[in-house]
C-alpha positions as CSV (number, residue, x, y, z in Angstrom):
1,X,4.5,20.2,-23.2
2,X,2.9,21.7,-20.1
3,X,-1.0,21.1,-19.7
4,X,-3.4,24.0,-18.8
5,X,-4.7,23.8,-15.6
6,X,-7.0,26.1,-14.0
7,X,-6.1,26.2,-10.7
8,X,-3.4,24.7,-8.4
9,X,-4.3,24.7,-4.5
10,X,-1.8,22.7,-2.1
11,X,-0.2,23.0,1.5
12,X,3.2,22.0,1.6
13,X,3.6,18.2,2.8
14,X,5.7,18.2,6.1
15,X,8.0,15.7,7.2
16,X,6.0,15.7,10.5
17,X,3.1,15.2,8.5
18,X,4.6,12.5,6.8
19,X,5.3,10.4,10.1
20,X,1.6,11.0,11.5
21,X,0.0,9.4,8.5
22,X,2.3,6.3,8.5
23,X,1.9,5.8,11.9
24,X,-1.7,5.8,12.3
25,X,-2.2,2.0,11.3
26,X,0.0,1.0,14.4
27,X,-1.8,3.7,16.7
28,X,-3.9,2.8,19.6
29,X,-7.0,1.6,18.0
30,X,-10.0,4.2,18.9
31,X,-13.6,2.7,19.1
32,X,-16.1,4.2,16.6
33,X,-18.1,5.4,19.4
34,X,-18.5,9.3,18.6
35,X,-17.2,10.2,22.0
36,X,-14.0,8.1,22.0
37,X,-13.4,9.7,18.1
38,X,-14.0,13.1,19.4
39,X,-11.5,12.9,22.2
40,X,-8.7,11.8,19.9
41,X,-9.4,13.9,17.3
42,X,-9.2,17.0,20.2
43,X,-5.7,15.2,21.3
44,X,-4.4,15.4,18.1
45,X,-5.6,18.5,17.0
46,X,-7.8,17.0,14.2
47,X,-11.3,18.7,13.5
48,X,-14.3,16.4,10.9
49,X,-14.5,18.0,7.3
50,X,-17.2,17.6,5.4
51,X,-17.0,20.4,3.0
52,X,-14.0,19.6,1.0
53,X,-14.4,15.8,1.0
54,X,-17.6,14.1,2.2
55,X,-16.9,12.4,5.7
56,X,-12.8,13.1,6.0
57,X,-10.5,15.1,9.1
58,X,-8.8,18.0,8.9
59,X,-5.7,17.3,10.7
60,X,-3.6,19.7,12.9
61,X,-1.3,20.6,9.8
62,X,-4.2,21.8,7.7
63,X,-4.5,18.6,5.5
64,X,-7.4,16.5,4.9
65,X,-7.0,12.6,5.6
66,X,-9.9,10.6,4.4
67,X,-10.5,7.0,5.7
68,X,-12.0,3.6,3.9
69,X,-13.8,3.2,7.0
70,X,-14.0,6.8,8.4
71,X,-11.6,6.0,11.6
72,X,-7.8,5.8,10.4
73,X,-6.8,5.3,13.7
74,X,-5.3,2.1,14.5
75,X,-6.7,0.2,11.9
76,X,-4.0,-1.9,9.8
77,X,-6.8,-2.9,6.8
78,X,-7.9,0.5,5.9
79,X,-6.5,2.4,2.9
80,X,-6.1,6.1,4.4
81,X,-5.3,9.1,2.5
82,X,-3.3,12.3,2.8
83,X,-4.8,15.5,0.8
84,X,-2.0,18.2,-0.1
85,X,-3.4,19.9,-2.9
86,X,-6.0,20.3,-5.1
87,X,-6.2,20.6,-8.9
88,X,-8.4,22.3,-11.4
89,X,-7.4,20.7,-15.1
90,X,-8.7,22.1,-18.2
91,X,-11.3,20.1,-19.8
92,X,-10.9,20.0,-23.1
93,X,-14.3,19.4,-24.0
94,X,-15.1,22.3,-22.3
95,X,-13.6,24.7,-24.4
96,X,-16.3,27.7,-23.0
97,X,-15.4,27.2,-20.0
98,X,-19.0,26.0,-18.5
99,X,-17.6,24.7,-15.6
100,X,-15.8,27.3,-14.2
101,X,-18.2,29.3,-12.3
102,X,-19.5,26.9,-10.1
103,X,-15.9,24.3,-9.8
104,X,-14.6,27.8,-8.8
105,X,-16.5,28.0,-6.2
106,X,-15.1,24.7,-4.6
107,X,-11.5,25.8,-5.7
108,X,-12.4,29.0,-3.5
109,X,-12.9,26.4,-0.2
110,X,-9.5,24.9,-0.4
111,X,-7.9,27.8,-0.7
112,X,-9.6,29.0,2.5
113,X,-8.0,26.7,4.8
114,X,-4.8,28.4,6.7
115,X,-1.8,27.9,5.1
116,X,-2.9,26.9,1.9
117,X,-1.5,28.7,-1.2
118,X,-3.5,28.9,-4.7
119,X,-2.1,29.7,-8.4
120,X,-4.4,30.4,-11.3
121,X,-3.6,29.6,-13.6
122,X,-1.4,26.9,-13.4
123,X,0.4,23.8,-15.4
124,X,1.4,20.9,-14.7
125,X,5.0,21.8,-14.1
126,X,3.3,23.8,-11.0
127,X,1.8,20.3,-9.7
128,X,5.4,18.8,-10.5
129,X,7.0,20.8,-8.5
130,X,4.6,20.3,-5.4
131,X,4.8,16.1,-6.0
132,X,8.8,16.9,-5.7
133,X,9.0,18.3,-2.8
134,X,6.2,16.4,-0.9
135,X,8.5,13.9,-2.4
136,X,11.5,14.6,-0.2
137,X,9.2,14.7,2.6
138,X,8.5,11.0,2.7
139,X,12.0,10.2,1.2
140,X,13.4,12.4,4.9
141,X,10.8,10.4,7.0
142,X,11.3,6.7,5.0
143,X,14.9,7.5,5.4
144,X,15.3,6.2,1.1
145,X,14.0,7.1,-2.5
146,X,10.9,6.2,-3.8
147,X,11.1,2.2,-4.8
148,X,9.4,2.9,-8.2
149,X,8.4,6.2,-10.0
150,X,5.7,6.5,-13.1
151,X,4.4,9.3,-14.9
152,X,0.7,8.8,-15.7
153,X,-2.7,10.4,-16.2
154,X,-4.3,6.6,-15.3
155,X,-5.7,7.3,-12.0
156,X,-6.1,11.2,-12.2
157,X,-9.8,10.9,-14.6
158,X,-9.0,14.3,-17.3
159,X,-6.5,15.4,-15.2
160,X,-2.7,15.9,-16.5
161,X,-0.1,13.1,-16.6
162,X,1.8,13.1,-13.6
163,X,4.2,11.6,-11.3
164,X,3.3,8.4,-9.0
165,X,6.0,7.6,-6.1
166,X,5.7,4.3,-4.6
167,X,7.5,3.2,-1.1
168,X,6.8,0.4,0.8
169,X,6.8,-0.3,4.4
170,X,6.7,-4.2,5.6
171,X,3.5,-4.0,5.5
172,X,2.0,-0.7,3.6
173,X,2.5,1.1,0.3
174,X,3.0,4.5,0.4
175,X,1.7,6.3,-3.0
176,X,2.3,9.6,-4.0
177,X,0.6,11.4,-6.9
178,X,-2.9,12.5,-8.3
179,X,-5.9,10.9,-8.2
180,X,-9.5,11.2,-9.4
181,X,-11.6,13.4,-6.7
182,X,-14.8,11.0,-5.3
183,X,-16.0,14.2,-3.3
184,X,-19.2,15.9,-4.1
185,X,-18.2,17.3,-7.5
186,X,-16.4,14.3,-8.8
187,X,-14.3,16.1,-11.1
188,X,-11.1,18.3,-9.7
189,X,-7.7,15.5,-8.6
190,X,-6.2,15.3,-5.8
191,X,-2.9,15.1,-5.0
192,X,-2.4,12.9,-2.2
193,X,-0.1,10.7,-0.2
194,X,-1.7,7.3,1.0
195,X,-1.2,4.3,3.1
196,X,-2.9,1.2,2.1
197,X,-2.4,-2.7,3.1
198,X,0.2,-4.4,0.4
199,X,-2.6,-7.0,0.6
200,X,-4.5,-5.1,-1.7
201,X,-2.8,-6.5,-4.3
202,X,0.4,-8.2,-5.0
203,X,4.4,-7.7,-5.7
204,X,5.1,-4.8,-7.6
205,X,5.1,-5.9,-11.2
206,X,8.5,-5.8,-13.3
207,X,10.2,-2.8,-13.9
208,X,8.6,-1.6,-17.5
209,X,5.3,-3.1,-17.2
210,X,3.6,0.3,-16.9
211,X,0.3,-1.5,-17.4
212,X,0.8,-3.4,-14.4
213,X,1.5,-0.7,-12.4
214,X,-1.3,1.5,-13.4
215,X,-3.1,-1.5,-11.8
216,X,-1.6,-2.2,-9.1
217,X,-1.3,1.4,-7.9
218,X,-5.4,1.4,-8.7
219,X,-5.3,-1.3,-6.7
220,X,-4.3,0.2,-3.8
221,X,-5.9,3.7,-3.7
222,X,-9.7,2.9,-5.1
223,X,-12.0,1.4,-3.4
């Protein structure tokens, strides 16, 4: 059954957008310095963001990568993540709607960037359909399917149950699907496409053990 969600804000995940993310831990590594940041972020096309999620980029497609470490670029040990939407879910102990005046508000920022396209309301089966094709993004770039696939609500706080996609690269995981907000509100989910060391945690765990892969997914994408 589909679950109510207020709002549903995303940008359409690119194939080219794809292939910058997963390249960034192998890029040139750029020295914290602000001046050396500056110039690549003017060569690339990136501008900071600090309205939509405290201390991230907004990159020359119009998403929002946040960094571990707050410079993604050629550093292998940092978990790095790719922002393609933005969801509203109901709350349901919020049944008058309390909320919604001032979570609209931050809602109404995302949907200010170019390009970016808002429903309201929305379901689940909307944020679905934007996993599945940001899905056959990284599936064109990766050039294979997604090595495992859960549905869960695990990492996404009160958000709806939805999709994870795991790849993984020699030496990164790949995760798509929602996740918990750690912005200044705390409370809206992401959806989002990261790449984080496989030495955050170990082998995938056996097929089934959807436990385990709550974890290990967790693993990867909080820190």
């Amino acid at each position: 059954m589909a679950i109510p969600v207020h709002a549903l804000v995303h940008r359409p995940l690119t194939v080219q957008a794809v292939a910058e993310l997963v390249a960034l831990p192998t890029a040139p590594q750029v020295p914290d310095d602000s001046d050396a940041m500056t110039e690549e972020m003017r060569r690339r096309g990136w501008e900071w963001e600090h309205q939509l999620v405290c201390d991230s980029f907004r990159t020359a497609h119009q998403h929002v990568v946040c960094d571990e470490y707050g410079n993604p670029f050629g550093n292998a040990g940092s978990r790095t993540f790719l922002v393609f939407g933005e969801v509203y879910p109901v709350d349901p102990r919020d049944e008058d709607m309390r909320n919604g005046p001032w979570l609209y508000g931050y809602i109404e920022g995302w949907e200010q960037v170019p390009g970016w396209v808002s429903r309201r309301p929305s379901t689940d089966e909307d944020c679905e359909a934007v996993l599945a094709q940001a899905a056959l993004a990284v599936t064109e770039h990766l050039g294979e399917a997604p090595e495992r696939t859960t549905v869960s609500s695990y990492t996404a706080g009160i958000g709806p149950e939805l999709t994870h996609r795991i790849w993984r690269t020699p030496t990164h995981a790949l995760i798509l699907g929602p996740t918990a907000d750690n912005g200044p509100y705390g409370y809206l989910t992401h959806l989002q496409l990261s790449s984080t060391p496989l030495t955050c945690a170990p082998d995938l765990p056996p097929a089934g053990d959807k436990d385990g892969l709550d974890r290990w997914i967790t693993a990867h994408i909080d820190w």
